[in-house]
NUDRENKE-240103 format. One record per residue (C-alpha): residue number from 1; residue in one letter; chain; x negated, y negated, z negated. Coordinates in steps of 0.05 Angstrom, whole numbers. Last residue first. Example, Ala and Ser with C-alpha at 12.3 -4.5 7.8 and 13.67 -1.06 7.14 Angstrom:
// residues 2
{r 2, 'S', 'A', {-273, 21, -143}}
{r 1, 'A', 'A', {-246, 90, -156}}
This chain:
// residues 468
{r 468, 'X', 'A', {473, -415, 328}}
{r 467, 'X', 'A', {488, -379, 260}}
{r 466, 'X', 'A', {549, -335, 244}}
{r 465, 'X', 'A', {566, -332, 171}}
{r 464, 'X', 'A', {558, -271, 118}}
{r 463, 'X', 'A', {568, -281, 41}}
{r 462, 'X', 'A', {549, -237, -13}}
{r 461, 'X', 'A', {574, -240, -82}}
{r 460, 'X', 'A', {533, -197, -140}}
{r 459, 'X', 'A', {567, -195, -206}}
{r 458, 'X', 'A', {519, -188, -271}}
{r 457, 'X', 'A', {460, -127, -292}}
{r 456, 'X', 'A', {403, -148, -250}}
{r 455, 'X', 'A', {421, -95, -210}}
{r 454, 'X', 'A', {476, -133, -181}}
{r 453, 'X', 'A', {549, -93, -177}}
{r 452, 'X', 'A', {592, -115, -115}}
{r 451, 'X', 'A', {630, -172, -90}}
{r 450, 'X', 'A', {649, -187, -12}}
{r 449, 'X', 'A', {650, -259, 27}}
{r 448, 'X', 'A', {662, -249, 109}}
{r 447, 'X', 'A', {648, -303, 159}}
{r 446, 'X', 'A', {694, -346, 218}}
{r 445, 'X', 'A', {689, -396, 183}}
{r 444, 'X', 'A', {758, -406, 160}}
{r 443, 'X', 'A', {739, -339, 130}}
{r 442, 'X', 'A', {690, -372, 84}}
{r 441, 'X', 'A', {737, -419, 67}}
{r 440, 'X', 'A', {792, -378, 45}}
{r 439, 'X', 'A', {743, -328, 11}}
{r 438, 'X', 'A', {723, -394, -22}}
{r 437, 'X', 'A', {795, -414, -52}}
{r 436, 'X', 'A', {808, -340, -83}}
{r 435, 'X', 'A', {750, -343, -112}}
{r 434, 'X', 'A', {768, -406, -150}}
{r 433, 'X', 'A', {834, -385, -152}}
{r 432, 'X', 'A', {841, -354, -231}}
{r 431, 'X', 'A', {847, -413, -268}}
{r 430, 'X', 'A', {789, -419, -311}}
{r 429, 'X', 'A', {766, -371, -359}}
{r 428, 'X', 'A', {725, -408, -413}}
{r 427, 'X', 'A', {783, -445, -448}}
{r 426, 'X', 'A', {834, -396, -422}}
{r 425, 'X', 'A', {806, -335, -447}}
{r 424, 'X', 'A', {818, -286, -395}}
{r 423, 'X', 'A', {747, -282, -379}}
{r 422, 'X', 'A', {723, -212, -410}}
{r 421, 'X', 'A', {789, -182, -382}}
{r 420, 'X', 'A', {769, -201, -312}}
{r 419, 'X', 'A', {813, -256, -285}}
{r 418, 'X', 'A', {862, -248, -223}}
{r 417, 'X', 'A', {901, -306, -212}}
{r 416, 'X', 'A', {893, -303, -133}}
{r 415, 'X', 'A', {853, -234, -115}}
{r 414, 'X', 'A', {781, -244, -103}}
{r 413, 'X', 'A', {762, -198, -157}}
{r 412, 'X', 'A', {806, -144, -146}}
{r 411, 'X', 'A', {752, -87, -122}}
{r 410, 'X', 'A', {708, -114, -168}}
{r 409, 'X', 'A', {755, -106, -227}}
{r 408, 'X', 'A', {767, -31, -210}}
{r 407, 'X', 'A', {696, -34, -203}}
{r 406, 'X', 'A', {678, -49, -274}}
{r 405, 'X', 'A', {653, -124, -285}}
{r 404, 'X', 'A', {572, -145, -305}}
{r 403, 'X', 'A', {559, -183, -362}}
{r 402, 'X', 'A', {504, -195, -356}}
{r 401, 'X', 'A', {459, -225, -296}}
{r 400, 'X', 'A', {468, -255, -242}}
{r 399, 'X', 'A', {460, -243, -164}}
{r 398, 'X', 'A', {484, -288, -105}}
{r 397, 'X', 'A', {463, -272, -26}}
{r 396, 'X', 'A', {469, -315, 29}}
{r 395, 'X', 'A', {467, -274, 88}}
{r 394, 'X', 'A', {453, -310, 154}}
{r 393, 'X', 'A', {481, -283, 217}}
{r 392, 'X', 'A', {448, -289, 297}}
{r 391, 'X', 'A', {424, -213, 300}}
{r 390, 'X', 'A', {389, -220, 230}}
{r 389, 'X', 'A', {375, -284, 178}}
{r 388, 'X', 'A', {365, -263, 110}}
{r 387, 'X', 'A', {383, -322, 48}}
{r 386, 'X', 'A', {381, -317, -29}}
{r 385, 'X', 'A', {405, -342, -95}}
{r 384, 'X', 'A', {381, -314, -156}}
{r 383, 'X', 'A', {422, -333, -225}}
{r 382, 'X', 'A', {395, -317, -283}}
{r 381, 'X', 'A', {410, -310, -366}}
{r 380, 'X', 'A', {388, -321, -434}}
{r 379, 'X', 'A', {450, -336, -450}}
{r 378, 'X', 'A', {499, -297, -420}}
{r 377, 'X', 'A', {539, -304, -354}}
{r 376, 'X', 'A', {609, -331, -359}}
{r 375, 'X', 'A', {622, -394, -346}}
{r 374, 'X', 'A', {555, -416, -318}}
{r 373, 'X', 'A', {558, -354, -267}}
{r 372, 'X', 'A', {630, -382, -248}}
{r 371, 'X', 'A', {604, -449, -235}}
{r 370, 'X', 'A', {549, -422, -192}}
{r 369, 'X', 'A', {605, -396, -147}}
{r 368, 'X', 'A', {658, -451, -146}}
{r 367, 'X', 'A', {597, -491, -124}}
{r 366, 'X', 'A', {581, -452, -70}}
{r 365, 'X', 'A', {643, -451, -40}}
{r 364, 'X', 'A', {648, -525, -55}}
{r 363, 'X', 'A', {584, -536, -12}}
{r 362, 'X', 'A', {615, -502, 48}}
{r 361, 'X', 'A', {674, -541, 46}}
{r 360, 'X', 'A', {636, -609, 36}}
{r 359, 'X', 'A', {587, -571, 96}}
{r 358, 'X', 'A', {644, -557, 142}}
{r 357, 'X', 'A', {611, -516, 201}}
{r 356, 'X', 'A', {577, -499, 257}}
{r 355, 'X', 'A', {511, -466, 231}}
{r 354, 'X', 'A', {425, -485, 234}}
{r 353, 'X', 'A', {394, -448, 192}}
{r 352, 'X', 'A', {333, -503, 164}}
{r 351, 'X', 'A', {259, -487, 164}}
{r 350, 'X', 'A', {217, -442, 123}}
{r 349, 'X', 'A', {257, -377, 129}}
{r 348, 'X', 'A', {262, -321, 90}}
{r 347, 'X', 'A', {297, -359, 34}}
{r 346, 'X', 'A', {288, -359, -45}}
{r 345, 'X', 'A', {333, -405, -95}}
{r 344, 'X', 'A', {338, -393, -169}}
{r 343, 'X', 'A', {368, -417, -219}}
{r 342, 'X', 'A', {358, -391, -297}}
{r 341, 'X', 'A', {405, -397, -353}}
{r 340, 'X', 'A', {399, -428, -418}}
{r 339, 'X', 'A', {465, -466, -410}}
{r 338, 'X', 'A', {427, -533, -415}}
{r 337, 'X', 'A', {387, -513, -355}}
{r 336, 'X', 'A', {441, -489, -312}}
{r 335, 'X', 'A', {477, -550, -326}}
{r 334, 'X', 'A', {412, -590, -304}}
{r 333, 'X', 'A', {411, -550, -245}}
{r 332, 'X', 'A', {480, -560, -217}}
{r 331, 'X', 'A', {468, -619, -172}}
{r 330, 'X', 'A', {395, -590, -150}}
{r 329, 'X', 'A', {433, -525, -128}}
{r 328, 'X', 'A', {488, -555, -90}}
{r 327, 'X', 'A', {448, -600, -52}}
{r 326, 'X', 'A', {390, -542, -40}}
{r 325, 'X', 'A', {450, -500, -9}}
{r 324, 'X', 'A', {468, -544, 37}}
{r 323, 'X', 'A', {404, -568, 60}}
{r 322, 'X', 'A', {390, -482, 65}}
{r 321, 'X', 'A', {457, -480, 111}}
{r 320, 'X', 'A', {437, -541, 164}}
{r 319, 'X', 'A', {494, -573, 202}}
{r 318, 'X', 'A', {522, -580, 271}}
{r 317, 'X', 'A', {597, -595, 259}}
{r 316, 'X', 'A', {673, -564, 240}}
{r 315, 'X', 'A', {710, -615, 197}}
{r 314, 'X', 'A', {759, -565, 171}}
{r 313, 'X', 'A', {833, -569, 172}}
{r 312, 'X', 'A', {872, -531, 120}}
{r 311, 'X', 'A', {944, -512, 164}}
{r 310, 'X', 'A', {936, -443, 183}}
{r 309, 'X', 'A', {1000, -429, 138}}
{r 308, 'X', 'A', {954, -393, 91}}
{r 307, 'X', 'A', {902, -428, 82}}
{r 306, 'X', 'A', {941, -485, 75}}
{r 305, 'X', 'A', {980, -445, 15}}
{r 304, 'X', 'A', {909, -435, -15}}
{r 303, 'X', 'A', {883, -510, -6}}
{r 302, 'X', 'A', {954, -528, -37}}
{r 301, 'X', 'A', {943, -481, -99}}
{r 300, 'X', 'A', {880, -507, -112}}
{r 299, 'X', 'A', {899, -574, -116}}
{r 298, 'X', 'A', {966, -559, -160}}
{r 297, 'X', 'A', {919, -521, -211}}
{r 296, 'X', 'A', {871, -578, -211}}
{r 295, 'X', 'A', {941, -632, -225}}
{r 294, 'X', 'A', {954, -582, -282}}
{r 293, 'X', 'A', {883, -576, -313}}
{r 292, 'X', 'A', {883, -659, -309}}
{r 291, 'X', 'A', {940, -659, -337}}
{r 290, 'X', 'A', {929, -618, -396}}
{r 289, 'X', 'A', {864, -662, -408}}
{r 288, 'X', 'A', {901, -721, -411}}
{r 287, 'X', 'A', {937, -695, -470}}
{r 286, 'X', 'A', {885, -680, -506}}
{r 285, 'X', 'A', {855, -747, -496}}
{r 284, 'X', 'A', {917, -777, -519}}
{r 283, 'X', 'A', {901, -728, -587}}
{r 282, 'X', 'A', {838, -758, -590}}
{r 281, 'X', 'A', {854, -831, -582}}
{r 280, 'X', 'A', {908, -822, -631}}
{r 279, 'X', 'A', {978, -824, -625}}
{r 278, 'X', 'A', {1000, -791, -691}}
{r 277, 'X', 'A', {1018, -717, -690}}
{r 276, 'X', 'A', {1075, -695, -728}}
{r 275, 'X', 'A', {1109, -765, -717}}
{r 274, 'X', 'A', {1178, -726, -684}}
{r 273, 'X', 'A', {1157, -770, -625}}
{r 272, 'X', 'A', {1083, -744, -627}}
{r 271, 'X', 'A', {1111, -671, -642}}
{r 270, 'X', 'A', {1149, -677, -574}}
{r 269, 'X', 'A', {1089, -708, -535}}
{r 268, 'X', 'A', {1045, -638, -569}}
{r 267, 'X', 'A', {1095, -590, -550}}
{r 266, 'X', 'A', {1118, -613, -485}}
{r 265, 'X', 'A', {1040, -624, -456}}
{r 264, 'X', 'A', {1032, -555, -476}}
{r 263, 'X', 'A', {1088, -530, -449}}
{r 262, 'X', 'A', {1067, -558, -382}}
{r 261, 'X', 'A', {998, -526, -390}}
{r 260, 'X', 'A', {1026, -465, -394}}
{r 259, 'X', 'A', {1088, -460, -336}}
{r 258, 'X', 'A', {1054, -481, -281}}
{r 257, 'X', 'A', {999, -422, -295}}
{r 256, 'X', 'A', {1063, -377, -304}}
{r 255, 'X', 'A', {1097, -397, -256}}
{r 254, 'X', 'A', {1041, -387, -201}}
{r 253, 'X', 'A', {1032, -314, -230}}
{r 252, 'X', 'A', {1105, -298, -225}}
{r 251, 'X', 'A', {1107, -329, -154}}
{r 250, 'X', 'A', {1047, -298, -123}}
{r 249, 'X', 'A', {1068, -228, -166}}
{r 248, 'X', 'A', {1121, -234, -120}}
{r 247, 'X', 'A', {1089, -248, -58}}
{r 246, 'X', 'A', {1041, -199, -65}}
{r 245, 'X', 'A', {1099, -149, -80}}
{r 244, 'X', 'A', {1130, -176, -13}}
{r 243, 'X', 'A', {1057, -172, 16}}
{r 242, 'X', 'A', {1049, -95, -1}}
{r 241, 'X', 'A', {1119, -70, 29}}
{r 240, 'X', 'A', {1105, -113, 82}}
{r 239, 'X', 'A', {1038, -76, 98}}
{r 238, 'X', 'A', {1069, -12, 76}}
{r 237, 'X', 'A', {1125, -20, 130}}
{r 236, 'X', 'A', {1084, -38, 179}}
{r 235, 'X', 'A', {1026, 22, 168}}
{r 234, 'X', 'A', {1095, 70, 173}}
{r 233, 'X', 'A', {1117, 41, 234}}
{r 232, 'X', 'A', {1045, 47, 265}}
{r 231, 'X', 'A', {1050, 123, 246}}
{r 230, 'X', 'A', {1119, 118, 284}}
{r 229, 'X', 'A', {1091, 86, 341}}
{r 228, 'X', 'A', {1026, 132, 346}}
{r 227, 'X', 'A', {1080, 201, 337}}
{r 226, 'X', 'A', {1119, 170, 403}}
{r 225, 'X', 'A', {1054, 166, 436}}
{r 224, 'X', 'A', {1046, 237, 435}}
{r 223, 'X', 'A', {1018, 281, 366}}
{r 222, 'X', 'A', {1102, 290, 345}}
{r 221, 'X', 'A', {1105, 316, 278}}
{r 220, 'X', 'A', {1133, 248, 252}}
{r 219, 'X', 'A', {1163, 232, 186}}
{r 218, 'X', 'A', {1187, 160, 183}}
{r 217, 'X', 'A', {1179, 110, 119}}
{r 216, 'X', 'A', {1219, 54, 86}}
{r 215, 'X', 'A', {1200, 32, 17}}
{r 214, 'X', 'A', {1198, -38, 60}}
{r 213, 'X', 'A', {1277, -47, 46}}
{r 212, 'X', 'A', {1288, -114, 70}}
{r 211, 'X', 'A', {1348, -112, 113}}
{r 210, 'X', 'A', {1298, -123, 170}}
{r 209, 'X', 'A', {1265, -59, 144}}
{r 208, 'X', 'A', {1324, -23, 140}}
{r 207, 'X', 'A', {1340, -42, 209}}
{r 206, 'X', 'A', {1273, -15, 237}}
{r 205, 'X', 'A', {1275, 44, 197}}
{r 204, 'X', 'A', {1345, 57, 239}}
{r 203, 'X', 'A', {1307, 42, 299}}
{r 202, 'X', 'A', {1249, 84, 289}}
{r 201, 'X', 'A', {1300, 143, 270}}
{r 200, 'X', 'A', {1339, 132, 342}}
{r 199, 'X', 'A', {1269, 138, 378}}
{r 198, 'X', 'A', {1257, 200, 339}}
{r 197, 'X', 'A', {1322, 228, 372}}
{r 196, 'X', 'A', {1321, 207, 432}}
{r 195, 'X', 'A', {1273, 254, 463}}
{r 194, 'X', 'A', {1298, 321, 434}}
{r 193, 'X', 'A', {1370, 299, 448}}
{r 192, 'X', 'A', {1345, 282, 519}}
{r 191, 'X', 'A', {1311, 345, 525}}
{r 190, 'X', 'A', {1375, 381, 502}}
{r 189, 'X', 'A', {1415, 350, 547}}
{r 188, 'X', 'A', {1372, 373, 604}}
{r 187, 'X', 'A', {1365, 440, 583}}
{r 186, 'X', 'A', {1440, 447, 581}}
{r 185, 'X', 'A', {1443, 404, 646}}
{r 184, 'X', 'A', {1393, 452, 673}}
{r 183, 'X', 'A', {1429, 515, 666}}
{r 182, 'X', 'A', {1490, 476, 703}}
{r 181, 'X', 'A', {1446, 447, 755}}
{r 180, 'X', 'A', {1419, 524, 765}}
{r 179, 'X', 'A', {1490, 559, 772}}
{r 178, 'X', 'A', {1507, 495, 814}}
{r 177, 'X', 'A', {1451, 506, 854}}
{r 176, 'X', 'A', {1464, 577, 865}}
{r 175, 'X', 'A', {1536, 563, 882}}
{r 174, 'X', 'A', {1504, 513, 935}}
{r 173, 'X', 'A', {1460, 560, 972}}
{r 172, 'X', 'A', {1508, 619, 975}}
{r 171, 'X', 'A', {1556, 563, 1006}}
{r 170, 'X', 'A', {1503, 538, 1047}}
{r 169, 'X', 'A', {1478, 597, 1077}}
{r 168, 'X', 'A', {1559, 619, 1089}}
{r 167, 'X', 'A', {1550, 560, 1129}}
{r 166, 'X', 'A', {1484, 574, 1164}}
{r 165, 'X', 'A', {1517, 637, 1189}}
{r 164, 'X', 'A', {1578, 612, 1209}}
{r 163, 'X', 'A', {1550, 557, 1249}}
{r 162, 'X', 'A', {1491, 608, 1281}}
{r 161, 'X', 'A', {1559, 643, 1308}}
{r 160, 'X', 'A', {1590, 589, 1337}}
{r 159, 'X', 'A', {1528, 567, 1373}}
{r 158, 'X', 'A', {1495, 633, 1391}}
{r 157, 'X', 'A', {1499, 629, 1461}}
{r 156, 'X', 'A', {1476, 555, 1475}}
{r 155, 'X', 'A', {1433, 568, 1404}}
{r 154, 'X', 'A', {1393, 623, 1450}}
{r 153, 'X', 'A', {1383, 580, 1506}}
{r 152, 'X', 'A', {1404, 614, 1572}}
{r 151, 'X', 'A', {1345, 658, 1603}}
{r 150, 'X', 'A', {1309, 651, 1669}}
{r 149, 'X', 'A', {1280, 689, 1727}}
{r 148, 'X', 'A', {1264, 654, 1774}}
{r 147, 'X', 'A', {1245, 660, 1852}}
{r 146, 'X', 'A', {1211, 690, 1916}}
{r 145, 'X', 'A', {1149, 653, 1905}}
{r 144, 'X', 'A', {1090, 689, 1950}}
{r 143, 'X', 'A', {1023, 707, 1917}}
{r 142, 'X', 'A', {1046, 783, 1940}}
{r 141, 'X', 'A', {1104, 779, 1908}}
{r 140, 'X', 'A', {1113, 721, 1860}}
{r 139, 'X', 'A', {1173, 712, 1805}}
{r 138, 'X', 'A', {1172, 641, 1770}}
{r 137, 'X', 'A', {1190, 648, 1699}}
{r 136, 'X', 'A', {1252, 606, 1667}}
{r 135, 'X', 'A', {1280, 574, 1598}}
{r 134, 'X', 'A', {1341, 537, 1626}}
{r 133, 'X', 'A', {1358, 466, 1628}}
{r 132, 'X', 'A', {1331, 451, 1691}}
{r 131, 'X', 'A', {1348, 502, 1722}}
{r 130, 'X', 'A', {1417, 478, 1721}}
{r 129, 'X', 'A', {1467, 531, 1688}}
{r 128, 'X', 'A', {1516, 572, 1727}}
{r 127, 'X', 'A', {1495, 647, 1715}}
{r 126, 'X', 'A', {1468, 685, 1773}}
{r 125, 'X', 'A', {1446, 656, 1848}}
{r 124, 'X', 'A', {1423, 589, 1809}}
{r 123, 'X', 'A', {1389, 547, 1856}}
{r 122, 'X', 'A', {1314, 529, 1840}}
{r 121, 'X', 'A', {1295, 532, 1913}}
{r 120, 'X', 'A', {1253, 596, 1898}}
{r 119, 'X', 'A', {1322, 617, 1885}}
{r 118, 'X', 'A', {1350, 622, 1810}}
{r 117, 'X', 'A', {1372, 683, 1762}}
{r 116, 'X', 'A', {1392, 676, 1696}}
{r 115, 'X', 'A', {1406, 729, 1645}}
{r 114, 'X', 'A', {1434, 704, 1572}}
{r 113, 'X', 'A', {1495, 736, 1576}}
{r 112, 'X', 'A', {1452, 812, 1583}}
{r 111, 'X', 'A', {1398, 795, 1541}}
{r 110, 'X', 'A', {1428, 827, 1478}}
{r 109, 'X', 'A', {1434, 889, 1513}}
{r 108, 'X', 'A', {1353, 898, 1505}}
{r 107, 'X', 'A', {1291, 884, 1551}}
{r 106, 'X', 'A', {1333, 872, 1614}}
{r 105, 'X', 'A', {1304, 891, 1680}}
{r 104, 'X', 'A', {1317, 961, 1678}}
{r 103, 'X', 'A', {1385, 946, 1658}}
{r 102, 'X', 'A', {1401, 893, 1718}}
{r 101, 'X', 'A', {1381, 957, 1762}}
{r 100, 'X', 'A', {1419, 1007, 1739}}
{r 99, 'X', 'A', {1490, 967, 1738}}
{r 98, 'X', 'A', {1543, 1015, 1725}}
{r 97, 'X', 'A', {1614, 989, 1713}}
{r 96, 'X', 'A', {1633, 983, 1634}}
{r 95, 'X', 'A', {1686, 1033, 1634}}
{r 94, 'X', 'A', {1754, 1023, 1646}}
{r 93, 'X', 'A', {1814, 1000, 1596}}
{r 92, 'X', 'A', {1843, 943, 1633}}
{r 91, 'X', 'A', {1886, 885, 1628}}
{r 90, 'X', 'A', {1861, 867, 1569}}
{r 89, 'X', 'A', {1859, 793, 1586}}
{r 88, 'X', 'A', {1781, 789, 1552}}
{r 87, 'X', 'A', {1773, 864, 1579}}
{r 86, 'X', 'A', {1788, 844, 1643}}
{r 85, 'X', 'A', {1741, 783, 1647}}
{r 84, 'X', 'A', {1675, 827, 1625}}
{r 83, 'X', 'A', {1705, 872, 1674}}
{r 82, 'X', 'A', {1696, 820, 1734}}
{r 81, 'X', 'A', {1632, 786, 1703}}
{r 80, 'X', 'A', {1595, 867, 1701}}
{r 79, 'X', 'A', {1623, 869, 1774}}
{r 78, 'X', 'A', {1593, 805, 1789}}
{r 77, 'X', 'A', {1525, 816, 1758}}
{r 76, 'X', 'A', {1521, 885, 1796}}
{r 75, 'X', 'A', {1531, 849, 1865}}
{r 74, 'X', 'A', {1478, 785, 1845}}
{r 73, 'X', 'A', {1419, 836, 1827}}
{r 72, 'X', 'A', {1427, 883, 1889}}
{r 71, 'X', 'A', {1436, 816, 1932}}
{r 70, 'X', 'A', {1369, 792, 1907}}
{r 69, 'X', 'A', {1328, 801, 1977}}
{r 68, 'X', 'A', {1278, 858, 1996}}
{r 67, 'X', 'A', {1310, 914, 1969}}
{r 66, 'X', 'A', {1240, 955, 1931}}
{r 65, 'X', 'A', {1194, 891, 1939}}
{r 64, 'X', 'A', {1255, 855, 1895}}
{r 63, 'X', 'A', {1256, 901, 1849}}
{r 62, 'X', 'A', {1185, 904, 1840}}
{r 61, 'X', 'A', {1184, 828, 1835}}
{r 60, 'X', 'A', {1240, 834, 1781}}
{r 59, 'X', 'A', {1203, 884, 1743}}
{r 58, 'X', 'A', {1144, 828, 1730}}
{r 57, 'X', 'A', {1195, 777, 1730}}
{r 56, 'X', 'A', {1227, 807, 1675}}
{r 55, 'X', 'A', {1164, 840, 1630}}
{r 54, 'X', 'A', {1136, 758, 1624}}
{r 53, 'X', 'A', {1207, 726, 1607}}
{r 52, 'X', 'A', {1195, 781, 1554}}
{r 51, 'X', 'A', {1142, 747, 1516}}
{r 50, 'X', 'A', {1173, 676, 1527}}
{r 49, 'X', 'A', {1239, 689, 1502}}
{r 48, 'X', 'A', {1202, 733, 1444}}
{r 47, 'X', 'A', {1161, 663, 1427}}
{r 46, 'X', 'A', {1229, 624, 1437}}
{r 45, 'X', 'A', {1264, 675, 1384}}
{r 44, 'X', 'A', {1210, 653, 1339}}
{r 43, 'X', 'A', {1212, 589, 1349}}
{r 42, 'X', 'A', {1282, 590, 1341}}
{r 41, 'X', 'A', {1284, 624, 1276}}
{r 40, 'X', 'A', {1230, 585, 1247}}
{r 39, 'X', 'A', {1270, 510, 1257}}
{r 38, 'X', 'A', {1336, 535, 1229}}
{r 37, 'X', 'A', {1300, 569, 1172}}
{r 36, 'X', 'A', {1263, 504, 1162}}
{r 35, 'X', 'A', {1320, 464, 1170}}
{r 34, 'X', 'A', {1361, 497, 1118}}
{r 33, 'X', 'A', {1309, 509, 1073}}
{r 32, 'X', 'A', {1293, 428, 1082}}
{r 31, 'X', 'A', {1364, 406, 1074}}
{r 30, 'X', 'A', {1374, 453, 1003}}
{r 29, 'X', 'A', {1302, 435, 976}}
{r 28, 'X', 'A', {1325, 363, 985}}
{r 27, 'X', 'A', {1395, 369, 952}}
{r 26, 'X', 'A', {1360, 416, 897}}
{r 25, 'X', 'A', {1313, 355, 882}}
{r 24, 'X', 'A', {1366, 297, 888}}
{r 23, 'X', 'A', {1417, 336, 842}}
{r 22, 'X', 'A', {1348, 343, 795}}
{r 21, 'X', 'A', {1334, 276, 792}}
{r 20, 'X', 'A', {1409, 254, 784}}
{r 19, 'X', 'A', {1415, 308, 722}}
{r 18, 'X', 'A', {1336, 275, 696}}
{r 17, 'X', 'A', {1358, 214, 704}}
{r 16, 'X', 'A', {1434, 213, 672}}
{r 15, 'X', 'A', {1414, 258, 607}}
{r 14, 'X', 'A', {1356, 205, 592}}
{r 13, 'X', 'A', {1416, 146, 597}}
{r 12, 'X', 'A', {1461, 188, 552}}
{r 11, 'X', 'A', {1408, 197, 500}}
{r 10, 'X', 'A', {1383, 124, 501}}
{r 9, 'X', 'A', {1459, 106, 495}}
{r 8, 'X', 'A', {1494, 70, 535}}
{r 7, 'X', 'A', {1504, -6, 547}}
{r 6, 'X', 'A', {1445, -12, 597}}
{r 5, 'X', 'A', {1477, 40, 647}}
{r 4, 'X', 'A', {1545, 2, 646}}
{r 3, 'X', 'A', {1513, -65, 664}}
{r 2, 'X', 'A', {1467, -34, 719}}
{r 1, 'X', 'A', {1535, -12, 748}}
């Protein structure tokens, strides 16, 4: 059974609850009306039975004062059982006999097969149920018991005819319910149509995502959860929408840097075997510096892919930021100086910040960045380095001076084999990754690198990392 309801359809399985749900909820109102009514109606009729018990003893004890014994009751209760009898055989046609004094006891006509009289020794003189099993009222005369008066129980009486009733209840009862199940299966399967249906969508985007089409999207007007999942959908497809182009333009662009210096080497060791270029120091040299910009290339893009596979290890230890940055400074200075460019270093604090981290990776983050600033900042020119320590992060802060990007270029500057269009000269522009590399880093470190605008004109990179 569990089988079966797994293979079907969300639709089918929605229509199934809420039908059995409401089968059990009609079946349950149907048992309690039933025994509710059954329930009120006695206790009502035992209240009356009760009430009027009350009125027959009282005018039973007058009776009773009036003949001084109960013959007068027991002689007009047989000849009412004698023609009762007849009239069952039909044997005869007379009148009811007259029986004054059991009608003056009897609140209505509807007590009269219900009347029970007992001794004060609890034997029955009329009717032949035990007294024990009767409803009954003792009758006193003068603080003296004399008897009971009793009545038969009403469902005793009524049996047959209480049956019929409750069953023609039921009938009623049940064509109503399957007037309403049948209203509510419409609704029902509607619902379930309703529900379903933006749950079928998701899974057809699903597919076509898994088939690789990431142009996929779902319109929702649904608020609910199901609206959440399909917005969440939508943010999934564009986010592998965006890294398959990523990864394409990864590919292109890494082909393309492969693909340049490699020519070069082709061209220039073909034209030394055609003799076009003798082998010379200078143009071996040449050579060997196409190599060495290929075999860079291939570094940097193995710290990216390890980056990206989780795979770059880091030598995380106690170690001092400003020390770090001071090494990295004094070893670029004298470049700095013959570029005509200024470096300078300004922190907050006189002692060391204290991080966990890599400091070779740390330095080469660093380096990449001052190295940029000698590439392509102007002579005369700066470079301000700074540190701000706050709510256990240190800032390191990196200003130069003209020229400065756009911010569309700002925006893209840490993208891999992005250059700016003032660097895409290859002898000056580098290979595109360096950034690229130290956003990896930095984010190995648990920290966050961003680019904006400096005021002094250039690029401004700041760099946040957790301190101890």
């Amino acid at each position: 059974m569990k089988k079966l309801f797994y293979a079907l359809k969300l639709k089918y399985k929605l229509f199934l609850i809420f039908a059995i749900n409401n089968i059990i909820i009609i079946g349950c109102m149907w048992q309690v009306s039933l025994w509710s009514f059954d329930q009120g109606f006695f206790n009502y009729t035992s209240q009356q039975d009760k009430s009027y018990l009350q009125q027959m003893a009282t005018r039973s004890g007058y009776l009773y004062y009036y003949y001084d014994n109960w013959d007068f009751l027991i002689y007009e209760s047989e000849l009412a059982t004698k023609w009762y009898k007849k009239q069952l055989g039909k044997t005869s046609l007379a009148p009811p006999p007259s029986t004054p004094n059991l009608d003056l006891i009897y609140p209505s006509q509807s007590y009269r097969k219900r009347f029970l009289l007992y001794n004060k020794h609890q034997e029955p003189l009329i009717g032949d149920l035990s007294f024990s099993k009767a409803t009954t009222k003792p009758v006193y005369l003068d603080g003296r018991l004399i008897g009971y008066i009793g009545l038969r129980p009403l469902n005793s009486i009524l049996q047959d005819h209480n049956l019929k009733f409750m069953k023609q209840q039921g009938e009623a009862f049940l064509l109503i319910a399957a007037f309403v199940l049948t209203i509510a299966a419409f609704i029902t399967w509607w619902l379930a149509k309703l529900l379903s249906q933006p749950i079928c969508e998701m899974s057809q985007a699903t597919r076509r995502l898994a088939s690789g089409n990431y142009d996929t999207r779902i319109r929702s007007k649904y608020a609910d959860e199901l609206g959440q999942l399909a917005f969440d959908l939508n943010h999934l497809a564009s986010t592998l929408e965006n890294s398959s182009q990523a990864r394409k333009r990864w590919v292109a662009d890494t082909a393309h840097e492969l693909r340049t210096p490699l020519a070069i080497l082709r061209g220039e060791i073909e034209a030394m075997q055609d003799g076009i270029i003798k082998v010379t120091p200078e143009s071996l040299n040449s050579l060997f510096q196409e190599t060495v910009h290929l075999g860079r290339l291939i570094d940097d893009l193995n710290q990216l892919s390890m980056h990206d596979t989780g795979s770059m290890s880091y030598k995380m230890e106690d170690t001092d930021l400003v020390t770090i940055l001071e090494q990295t400074i004094n070893s670029m200075q004298r470049s700095f100086d013959d570029a005509g460019l200024k470096l300078s270093f300004e922190t907050n604090k006189k002692k060391s910040i204290p991080i966990i981290g890599d400091a070779d990776r740390l330095a080469q983050v660093f380096s990449n960045l001052m190295s940029n600033t000698l590439k392509y900042t102007n002579a005369p020119g700066e470079l301000a380095i700074a540190t701000q320590c706050s709510n256990g992060f240190t800032t390191v802060i990196l200003e130069d001076s003209a020229p400065g990007l756009n911010e569309e270029d700002i925006e893209k500057i840490f993208d891999r084999f992005f250059r700016a269009e003032c660097s895409r000269n290859r002898s000056s522009g580098g290979r595109g990754l360096g950034l690229s590399i130290c956003r990896s880093i930095i984010e190995g470190h648990q920290g966050q690198i961003s680019a904006y605008n400096s005021p002094k004109g250039g690029v401004g990179i700041k760099i946040v990392l957790p301190t101890v």
